[in-house]
Structures are given as C-alpha cells and as structure tokens.
PDB file of N, CA, C and O in Angstrom:
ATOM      1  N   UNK A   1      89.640 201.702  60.897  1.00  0.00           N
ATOM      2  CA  UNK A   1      88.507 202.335  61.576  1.00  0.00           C
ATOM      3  C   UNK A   1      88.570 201.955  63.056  1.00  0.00           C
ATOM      4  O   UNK A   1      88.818 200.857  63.553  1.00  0.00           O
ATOM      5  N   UNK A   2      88.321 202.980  63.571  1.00  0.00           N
ATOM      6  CA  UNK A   2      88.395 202.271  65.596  1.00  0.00           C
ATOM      7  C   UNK A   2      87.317 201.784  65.700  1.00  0.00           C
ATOM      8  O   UNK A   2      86.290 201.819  65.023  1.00  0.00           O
ATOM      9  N   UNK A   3      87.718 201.147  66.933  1.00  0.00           N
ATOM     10  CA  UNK A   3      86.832 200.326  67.338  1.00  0.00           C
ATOM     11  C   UNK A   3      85.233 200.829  67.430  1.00  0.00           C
ATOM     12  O   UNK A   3      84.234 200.270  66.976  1.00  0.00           O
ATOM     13  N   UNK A   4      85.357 202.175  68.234  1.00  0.00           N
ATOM     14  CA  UNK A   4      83.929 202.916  68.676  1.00  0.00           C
ATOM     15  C   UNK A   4      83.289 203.502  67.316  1.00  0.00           C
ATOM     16  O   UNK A   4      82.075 203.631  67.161  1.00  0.00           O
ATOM     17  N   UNK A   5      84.050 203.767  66.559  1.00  0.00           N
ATOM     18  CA  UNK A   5      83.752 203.988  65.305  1.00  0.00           C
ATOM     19  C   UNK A   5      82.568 203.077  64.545  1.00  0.00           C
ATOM     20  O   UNK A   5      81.381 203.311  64.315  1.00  0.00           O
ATOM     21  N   UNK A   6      83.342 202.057  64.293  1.00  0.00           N
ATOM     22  CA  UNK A   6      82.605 200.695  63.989  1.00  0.00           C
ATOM     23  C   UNK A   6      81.538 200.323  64.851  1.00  0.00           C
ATOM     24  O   UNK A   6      80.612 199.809  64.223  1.00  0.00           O
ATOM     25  N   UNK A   7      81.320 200.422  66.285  1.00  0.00           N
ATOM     26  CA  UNK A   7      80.071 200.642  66.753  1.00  0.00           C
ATOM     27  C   UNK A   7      79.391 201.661  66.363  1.00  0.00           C
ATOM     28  O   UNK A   7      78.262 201.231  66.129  1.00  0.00           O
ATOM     29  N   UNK A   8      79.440 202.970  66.120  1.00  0.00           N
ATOM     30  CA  UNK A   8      78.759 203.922  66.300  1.00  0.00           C
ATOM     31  C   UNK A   8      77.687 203.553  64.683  1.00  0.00           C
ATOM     32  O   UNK A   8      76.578 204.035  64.452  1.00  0.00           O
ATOM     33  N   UNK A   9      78.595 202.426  63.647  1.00  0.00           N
ATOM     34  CA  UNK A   9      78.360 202.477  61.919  1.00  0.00           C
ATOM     35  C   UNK A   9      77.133 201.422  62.552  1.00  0.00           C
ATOM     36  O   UNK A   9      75.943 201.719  62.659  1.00  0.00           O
ATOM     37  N   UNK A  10      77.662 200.334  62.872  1.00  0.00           N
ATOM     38  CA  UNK A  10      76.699 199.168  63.278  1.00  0.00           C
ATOM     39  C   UNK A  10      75.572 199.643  64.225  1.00  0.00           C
ATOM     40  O   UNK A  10      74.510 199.069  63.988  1.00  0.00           O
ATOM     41  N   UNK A  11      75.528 200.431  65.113  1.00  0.00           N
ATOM     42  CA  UNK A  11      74.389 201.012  65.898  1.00  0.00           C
ATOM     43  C   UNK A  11      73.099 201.768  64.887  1.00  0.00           C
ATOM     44  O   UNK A  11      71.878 201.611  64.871  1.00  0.00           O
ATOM     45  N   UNK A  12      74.203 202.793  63.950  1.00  0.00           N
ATOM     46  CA  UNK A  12      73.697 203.231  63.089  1.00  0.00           C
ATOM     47  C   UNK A  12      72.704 202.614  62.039  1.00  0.00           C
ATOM     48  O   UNK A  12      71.596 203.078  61.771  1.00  0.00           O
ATOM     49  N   UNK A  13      73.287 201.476  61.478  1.00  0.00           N
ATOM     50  CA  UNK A  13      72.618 200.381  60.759  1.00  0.00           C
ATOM     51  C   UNK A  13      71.584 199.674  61.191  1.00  0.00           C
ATOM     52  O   UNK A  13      70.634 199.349  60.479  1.00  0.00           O
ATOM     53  N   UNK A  14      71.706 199.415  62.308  1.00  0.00           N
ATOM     54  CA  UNK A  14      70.669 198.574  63.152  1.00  0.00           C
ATOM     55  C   UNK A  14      69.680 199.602  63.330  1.00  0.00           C
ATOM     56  O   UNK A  14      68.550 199.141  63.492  1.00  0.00           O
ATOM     57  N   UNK A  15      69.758 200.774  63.348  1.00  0.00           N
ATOM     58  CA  UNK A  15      68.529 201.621  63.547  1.00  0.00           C
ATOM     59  C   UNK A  15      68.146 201.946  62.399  1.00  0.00           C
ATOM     60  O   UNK A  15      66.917 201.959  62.329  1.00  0.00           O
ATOM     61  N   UNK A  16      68.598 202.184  61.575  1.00  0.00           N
ATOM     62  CA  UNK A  16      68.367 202.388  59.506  1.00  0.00           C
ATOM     63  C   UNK A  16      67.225 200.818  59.332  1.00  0.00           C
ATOM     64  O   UNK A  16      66.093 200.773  58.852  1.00  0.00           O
ATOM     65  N   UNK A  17      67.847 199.981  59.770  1.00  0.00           N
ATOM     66  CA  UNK A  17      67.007 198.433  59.602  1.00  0.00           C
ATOM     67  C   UNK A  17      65.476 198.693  60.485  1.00  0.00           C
ATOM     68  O   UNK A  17      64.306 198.531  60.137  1.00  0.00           O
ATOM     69  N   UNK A  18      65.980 199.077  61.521  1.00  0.00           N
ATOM     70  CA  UNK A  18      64.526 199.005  62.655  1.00  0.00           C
ATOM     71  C   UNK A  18      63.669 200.308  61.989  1.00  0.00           C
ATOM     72  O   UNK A  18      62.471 200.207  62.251  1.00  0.00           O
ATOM     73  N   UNK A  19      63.990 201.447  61.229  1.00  0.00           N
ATOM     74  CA  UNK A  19      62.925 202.321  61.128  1.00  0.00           C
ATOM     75  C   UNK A  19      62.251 201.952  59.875  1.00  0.00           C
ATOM     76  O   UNK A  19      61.038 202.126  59.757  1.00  0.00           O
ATOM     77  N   UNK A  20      63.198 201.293  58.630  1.00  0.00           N
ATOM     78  CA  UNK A  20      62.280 200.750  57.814  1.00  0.00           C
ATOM     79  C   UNK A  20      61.519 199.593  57.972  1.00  0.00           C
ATOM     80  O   UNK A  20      60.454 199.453  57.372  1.00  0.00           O
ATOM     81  N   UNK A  21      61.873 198.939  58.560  1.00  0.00           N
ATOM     82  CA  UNK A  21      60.813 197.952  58.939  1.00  0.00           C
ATOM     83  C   UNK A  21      59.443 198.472  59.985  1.00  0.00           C
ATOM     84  O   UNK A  21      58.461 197.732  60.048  1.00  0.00           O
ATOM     85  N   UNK A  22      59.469 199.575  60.651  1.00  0.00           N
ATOM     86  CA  UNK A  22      58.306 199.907  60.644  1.00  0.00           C
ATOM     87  C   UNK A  22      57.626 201.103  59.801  1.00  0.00           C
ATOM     88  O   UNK A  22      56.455 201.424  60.002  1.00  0.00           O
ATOM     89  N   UNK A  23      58.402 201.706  58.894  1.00  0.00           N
ATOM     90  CA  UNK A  23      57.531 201.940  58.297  1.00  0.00           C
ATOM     91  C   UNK A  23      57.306 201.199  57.288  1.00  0.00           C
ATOM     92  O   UNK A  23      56.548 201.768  56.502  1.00  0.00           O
ATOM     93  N   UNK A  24      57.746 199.784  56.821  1.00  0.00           N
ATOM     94  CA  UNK A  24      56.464 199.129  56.123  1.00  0.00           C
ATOM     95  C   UNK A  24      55.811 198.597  56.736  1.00  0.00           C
ATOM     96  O   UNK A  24      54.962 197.973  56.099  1.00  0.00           O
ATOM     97  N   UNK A  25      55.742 198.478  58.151  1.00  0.00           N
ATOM     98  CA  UNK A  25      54.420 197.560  58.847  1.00  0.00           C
ATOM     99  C   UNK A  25      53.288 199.124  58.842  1.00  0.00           C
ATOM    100  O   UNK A  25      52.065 199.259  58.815  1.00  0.00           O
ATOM    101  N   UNK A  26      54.228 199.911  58.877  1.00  0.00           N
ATOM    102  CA  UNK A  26      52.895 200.781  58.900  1.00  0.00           C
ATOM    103  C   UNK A  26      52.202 201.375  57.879  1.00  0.00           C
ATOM    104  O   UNK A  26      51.089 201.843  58.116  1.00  0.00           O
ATOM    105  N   UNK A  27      52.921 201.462  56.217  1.00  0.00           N
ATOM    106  CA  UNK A  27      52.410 201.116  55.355  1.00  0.00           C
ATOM    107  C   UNK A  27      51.763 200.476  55.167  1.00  0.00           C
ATOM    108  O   UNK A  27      50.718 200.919  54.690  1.00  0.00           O
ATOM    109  N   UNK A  28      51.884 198.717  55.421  1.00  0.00           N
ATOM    110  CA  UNK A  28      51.350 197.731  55.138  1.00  0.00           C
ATOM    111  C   UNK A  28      49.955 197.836  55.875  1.00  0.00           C
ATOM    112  O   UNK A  28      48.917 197.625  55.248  1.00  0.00           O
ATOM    113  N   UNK A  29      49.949 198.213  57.414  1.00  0.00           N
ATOM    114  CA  UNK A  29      48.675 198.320  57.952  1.00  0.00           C
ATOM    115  C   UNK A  29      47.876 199.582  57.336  1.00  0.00           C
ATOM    116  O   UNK A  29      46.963 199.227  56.591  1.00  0.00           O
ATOM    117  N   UNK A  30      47.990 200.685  57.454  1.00  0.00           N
ATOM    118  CA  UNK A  30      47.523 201.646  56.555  1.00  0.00           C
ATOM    119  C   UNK A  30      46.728 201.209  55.178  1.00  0.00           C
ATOM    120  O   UNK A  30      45.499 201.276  55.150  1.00  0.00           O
ATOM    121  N   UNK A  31      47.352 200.838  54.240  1.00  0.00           N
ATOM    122  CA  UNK A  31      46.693 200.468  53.025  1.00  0.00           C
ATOM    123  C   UNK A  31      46.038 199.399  52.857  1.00  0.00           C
ATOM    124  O   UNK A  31      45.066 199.323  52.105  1.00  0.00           O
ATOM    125  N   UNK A  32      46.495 198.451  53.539  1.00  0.00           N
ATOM    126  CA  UNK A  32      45.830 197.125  54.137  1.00  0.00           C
ATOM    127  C   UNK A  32      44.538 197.589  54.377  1.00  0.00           C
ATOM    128  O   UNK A  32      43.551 197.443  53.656  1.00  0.00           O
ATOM    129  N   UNK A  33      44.638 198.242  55.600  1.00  0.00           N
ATOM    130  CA  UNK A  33      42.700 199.093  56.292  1.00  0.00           C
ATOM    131  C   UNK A  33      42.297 199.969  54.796  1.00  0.00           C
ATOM    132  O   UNK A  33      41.137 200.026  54.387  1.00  0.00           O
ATOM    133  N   UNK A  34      43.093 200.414  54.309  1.00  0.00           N
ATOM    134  CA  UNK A  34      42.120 201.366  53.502  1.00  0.00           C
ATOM    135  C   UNK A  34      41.298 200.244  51.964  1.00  0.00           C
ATOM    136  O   UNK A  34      40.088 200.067  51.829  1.00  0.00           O
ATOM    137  N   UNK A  35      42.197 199.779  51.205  1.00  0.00           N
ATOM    138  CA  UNK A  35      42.069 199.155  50.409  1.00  0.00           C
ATOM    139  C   UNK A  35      41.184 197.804  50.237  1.00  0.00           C
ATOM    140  O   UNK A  35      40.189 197.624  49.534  1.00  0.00           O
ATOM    141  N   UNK A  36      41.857 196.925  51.093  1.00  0.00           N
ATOM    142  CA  UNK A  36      41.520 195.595  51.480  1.00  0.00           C
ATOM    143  C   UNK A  36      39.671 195.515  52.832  1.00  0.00           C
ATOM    144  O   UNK A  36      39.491 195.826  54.009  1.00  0.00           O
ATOM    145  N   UNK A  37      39.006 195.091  52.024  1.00  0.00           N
ATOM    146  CA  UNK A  37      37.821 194.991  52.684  1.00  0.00           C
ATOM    147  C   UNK A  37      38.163 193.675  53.862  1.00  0.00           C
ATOM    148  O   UNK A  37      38.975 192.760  53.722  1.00  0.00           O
ATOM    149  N   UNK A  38      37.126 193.978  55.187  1.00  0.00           N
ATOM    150  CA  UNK A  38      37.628 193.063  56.097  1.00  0.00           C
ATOM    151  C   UNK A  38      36.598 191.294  55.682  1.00  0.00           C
ATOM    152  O   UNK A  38      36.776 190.269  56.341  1.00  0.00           O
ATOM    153  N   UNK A  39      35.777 191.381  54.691  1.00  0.00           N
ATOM    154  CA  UNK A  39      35.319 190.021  54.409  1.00  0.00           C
ATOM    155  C   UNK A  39      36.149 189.701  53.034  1.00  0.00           C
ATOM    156  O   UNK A  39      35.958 190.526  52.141  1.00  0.00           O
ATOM    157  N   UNK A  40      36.848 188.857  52.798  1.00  0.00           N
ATOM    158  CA  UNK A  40      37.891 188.727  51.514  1.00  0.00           C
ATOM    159  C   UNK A  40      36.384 187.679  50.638  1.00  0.00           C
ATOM    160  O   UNK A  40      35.880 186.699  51.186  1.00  0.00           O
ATOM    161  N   UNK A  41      35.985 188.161  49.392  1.00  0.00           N
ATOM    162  CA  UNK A  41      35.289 187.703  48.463  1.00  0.00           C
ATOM    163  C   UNK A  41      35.544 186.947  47.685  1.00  0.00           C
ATOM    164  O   UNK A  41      34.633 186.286  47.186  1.00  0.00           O
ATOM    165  N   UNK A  42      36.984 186.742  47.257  1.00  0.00           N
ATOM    166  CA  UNK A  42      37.836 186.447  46.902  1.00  0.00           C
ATOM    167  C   UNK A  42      39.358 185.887  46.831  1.00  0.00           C
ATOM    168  O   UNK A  42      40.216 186.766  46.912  1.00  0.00           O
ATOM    169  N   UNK A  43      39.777 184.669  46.703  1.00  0.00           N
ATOM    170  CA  UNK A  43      41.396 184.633  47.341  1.00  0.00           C
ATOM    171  C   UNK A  43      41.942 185.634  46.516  1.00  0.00           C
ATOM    172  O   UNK A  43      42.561 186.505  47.127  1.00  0.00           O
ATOM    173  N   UNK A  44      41.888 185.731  45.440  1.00  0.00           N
ATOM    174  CA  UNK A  44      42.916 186.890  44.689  1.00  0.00           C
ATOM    175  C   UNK A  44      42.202 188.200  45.124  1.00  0.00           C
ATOM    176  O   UNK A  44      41.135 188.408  45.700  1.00  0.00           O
ATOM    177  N   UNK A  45      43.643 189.387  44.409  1.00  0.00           N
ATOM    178  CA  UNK A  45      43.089 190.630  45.134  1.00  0.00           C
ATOM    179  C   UNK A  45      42.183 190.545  43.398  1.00  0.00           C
ATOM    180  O   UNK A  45      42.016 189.784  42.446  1.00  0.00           O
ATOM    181  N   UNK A  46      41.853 191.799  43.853  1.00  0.00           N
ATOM    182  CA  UNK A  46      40.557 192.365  42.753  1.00  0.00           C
ATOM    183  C   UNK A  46      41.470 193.841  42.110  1.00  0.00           C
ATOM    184  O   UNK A  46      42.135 194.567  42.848  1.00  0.00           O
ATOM    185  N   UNK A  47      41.324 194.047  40.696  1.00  0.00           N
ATOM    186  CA  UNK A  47      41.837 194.674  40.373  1.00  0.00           C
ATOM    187  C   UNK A  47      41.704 196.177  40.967  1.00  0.00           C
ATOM    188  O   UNK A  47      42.564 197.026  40.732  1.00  0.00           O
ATOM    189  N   UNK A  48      40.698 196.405  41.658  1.00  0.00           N
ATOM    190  CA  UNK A  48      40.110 197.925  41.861  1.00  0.00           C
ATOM    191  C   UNK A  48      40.986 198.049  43.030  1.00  0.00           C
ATOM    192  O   UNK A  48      41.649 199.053  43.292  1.00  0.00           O
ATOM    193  N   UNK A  49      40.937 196.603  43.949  1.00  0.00           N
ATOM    194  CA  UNK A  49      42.412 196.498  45.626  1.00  0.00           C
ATOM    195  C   UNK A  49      43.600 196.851  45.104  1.00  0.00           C
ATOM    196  O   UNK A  49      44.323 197.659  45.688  1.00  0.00           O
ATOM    197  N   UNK A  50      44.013 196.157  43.683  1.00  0.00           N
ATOM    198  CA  UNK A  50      45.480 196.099  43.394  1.00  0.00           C
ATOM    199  C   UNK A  50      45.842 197.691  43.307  1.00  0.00           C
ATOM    200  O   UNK A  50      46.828 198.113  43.911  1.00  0.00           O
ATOM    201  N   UNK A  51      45.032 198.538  42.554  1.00  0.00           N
ATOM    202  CA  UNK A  51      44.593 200.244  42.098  1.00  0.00           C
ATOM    203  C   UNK A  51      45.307 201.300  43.260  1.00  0.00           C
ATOM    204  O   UNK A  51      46.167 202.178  43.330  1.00  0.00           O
ATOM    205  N   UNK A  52      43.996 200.331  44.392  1.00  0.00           N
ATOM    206  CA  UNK A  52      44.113 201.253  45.621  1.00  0.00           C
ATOM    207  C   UNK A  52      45.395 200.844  46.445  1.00  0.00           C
ATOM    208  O   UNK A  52      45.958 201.684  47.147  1.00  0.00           O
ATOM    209  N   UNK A  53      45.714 199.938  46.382  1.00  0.00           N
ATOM    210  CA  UNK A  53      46.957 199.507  46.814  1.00  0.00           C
ATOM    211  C   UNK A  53      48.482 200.345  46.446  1.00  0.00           C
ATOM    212  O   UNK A  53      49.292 200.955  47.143  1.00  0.00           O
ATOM    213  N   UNK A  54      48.365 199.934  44.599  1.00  0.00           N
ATOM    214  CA  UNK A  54      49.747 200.823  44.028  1.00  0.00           C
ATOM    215  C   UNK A  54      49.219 202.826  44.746  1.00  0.00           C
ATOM    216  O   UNK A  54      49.979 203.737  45.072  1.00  0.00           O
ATOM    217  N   UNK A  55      48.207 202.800  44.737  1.00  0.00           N
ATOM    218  CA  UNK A  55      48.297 204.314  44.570  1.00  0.00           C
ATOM    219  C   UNK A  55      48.485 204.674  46.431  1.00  0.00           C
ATOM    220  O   UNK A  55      49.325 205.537  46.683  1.00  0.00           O
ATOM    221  N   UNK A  56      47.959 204.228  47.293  1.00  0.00           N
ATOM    222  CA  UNK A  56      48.690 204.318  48.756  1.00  0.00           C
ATOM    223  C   UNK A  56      49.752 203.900  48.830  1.00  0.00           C
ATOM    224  O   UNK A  56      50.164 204.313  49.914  1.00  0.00           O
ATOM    225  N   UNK A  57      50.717 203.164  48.243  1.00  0.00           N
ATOM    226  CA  UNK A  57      52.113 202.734  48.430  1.00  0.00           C
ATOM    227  C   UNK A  57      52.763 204.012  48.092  1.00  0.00           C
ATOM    228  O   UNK A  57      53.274 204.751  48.933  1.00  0.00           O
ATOM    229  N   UNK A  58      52.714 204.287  46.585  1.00  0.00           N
ATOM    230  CA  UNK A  58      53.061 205.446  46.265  1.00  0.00           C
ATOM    231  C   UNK A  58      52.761 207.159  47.074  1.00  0.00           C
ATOM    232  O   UNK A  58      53.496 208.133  47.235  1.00  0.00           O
ATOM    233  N   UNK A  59      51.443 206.895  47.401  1.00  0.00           N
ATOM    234  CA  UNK A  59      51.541 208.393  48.207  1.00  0.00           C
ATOM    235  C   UNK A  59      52.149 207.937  49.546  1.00  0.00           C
ATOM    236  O   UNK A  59      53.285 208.393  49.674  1.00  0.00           O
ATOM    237  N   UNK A  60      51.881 207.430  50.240  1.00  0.00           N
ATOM    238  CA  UNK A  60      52.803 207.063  51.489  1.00  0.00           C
ATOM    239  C   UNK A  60      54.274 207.171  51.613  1.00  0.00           C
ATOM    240  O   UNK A  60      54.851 207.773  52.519  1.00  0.00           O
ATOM    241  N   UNK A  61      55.011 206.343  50.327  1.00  0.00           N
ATOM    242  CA  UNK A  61      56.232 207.213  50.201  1.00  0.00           C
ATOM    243  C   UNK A  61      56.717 208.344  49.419  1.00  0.00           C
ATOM    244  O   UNK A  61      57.826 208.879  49.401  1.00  0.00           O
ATOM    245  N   UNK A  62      55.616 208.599  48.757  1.00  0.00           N
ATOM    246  CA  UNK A  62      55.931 210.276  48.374  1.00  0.00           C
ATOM    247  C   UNK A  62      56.149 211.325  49.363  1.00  0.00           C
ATOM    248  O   UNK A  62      56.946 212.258  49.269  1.00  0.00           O
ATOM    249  N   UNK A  63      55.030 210.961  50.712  1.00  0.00           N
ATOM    250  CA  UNK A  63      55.115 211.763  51.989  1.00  0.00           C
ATOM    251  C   UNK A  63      56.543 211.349  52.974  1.00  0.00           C
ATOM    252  O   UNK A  63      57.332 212.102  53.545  1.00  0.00           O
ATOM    253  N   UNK A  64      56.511 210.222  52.920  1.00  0.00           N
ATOM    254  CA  UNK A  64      57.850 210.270  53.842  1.00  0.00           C
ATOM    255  C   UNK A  64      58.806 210.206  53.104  1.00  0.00           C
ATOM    256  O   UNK A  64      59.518 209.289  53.514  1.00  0.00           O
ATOM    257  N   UNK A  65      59.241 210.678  52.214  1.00  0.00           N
ATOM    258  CA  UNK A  65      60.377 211.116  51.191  1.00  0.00           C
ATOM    259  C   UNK A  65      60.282 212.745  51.629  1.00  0.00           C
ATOM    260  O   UNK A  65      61.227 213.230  52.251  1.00  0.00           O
ATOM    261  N   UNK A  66      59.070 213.600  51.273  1.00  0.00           N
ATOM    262  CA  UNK A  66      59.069 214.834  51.374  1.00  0.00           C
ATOM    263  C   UNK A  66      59.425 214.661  52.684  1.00  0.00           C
ATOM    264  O   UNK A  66      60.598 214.856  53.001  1.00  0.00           O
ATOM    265  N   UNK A  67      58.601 214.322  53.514  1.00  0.00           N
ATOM    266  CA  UNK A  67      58.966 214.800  55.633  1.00  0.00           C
ATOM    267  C   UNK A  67      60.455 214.614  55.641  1.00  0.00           C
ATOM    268  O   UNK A  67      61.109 215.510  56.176  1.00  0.00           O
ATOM    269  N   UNK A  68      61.210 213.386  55.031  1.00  0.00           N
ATOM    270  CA  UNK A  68      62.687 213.032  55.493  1.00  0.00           C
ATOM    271  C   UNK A  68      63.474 214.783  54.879  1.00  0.00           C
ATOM    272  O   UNK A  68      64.371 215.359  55.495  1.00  0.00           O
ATOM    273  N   UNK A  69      63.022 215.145  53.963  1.00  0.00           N
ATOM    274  CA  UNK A  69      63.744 215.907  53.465  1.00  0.00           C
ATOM    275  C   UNK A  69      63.619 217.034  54.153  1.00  0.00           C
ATOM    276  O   UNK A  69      64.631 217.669  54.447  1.00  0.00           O
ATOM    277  N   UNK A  70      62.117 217.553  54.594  1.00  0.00           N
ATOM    278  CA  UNK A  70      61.982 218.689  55.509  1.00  0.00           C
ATOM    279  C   UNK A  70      62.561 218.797  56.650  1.00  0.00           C
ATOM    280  O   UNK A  70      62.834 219.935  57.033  1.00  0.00           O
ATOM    281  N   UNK A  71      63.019 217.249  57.781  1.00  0.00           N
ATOM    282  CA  UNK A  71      63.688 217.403  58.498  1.00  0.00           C
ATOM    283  C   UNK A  71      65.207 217.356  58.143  1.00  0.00           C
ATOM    284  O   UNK A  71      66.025 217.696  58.998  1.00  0.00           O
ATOM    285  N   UNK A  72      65.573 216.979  57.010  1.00  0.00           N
ATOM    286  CA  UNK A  72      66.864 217.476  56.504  1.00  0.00           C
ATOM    287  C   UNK A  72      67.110 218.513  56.777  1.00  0.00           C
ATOM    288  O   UNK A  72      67.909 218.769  57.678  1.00  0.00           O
ATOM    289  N   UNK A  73      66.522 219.379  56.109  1.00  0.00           N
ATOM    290  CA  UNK A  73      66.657 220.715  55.754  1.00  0.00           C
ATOM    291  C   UNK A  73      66.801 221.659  57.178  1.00  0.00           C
ATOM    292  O   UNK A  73      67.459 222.686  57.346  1.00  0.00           O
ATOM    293  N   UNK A  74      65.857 220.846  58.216  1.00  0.00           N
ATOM    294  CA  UNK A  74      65.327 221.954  59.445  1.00  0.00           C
ATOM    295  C   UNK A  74      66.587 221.315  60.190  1.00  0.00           C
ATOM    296  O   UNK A  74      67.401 222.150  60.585  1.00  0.00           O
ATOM    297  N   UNK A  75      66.874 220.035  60.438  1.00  0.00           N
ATOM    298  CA  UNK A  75      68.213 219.940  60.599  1.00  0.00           C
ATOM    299  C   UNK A  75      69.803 220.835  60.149  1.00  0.00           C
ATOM    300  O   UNK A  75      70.749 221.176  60.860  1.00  0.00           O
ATOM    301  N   UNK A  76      69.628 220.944  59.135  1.00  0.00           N
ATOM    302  CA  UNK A  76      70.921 221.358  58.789  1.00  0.00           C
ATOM    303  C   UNK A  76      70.453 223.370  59.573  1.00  0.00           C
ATOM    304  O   UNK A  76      71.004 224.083  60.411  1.00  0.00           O
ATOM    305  N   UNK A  77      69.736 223.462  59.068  1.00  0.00           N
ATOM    306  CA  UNK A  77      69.709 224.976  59.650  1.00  0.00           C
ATOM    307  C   UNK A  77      69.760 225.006  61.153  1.00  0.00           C
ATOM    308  O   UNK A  77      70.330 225.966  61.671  1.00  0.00           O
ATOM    309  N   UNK A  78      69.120 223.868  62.084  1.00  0.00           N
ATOM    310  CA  UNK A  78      69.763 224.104  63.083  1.00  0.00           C
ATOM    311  C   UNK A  78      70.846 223.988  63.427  1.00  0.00           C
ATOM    312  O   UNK A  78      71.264 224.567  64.430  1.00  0.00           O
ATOM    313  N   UNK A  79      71.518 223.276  62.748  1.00  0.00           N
ATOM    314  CA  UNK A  79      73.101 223.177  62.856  1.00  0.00           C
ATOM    315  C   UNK A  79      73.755 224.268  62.442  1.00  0.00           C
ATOM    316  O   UNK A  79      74.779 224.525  63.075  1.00  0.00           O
ATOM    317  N   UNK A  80      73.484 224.938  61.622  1.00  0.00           N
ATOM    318  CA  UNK A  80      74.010 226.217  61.248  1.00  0.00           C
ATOM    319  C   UNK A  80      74.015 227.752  62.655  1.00  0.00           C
ATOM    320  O   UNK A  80      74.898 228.522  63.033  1.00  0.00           O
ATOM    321  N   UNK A  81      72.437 227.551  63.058  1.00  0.00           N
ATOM    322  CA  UNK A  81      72.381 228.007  64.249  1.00  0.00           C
ATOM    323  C   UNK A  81      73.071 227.950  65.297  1.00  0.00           C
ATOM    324  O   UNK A  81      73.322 229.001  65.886  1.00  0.00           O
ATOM    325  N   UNK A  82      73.587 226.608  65.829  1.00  0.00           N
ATOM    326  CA  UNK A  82      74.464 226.190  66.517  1.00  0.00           C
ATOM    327  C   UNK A  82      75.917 226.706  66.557  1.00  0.00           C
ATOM    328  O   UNK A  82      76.620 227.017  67.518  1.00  0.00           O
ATOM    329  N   UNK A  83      76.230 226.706  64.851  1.00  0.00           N
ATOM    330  CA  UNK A  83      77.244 226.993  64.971  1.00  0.00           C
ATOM    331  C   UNK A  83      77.382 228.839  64.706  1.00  0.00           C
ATOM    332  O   UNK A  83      78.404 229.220  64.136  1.00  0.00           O
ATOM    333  N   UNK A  84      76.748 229.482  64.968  1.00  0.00           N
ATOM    334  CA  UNK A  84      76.469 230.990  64.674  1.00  0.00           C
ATOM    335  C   UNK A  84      77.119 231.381  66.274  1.00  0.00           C
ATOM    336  O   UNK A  84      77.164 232.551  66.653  1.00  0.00           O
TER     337      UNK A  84
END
C-alpha cells in the first residue's frame, strides 16, 4: 500500500473515531435531558429512566441509521450525475 494511501486509511479512521464519539455524546446528552430528571431521588436509575432510556437509544439510532442511508443513496446518485 503507498504511503499516501495509508494516510488517506488512517485520516479516514480518525474521522470514523471522531464522528462516533460525538454522536454518543450527543446521544448521551439528548436522553440524558429527556429521561433523567435534574434532582436524582435516587442513586440507582428507576425502572421507568431505564424504559425511557432503552427506548431513546434505540430511536436515536434507528434515525441515524435511516439519515446515513439516505445520504448514501443521495450520494451515490450524485455520483451517477457526475458521471452522466
């Protein structure tokens, strides 16, 4: 593999690392605010938090699963355009 090659994989990676890590901080803040009350009543969560918790984890990446794919898609057709 050349050299620029191997940068272009490692550049690549390092940005694959940096976008998931914010989107779980922004998961994490998201469901955090929605779920989690700001006076904690409790050290443990409460089963009704744990509820609201699994079910915003899950729609959160149900949506950015669908968006990644829509810009798949709108991607590749512009590329097709391009090459027309």
């Amino acid at each position: 593999m050349a050299e620029s090659d191997a940068q272009k994989l490692q550049l690549m990676q390092e940005l694959e690392i940096e976008m998931m890590a914010d989107m779980y901080n922004r998961l994490t803040t998201a469901c955090h605010k929605k779920c989690i009350p700001p006076v904690y009543n409790d050290a443990e969560i409460a089963k009704g938090e744990a509820v609201c918790i699994d079910r915003c984890v899950a729609k959160f990446l149900d949506i950015h699963e669908r968006i990644g794919k829509k810009l798949g898609q709108l991607s590749m057709q512009d590329e097709q355009l391009l090459k027309k």
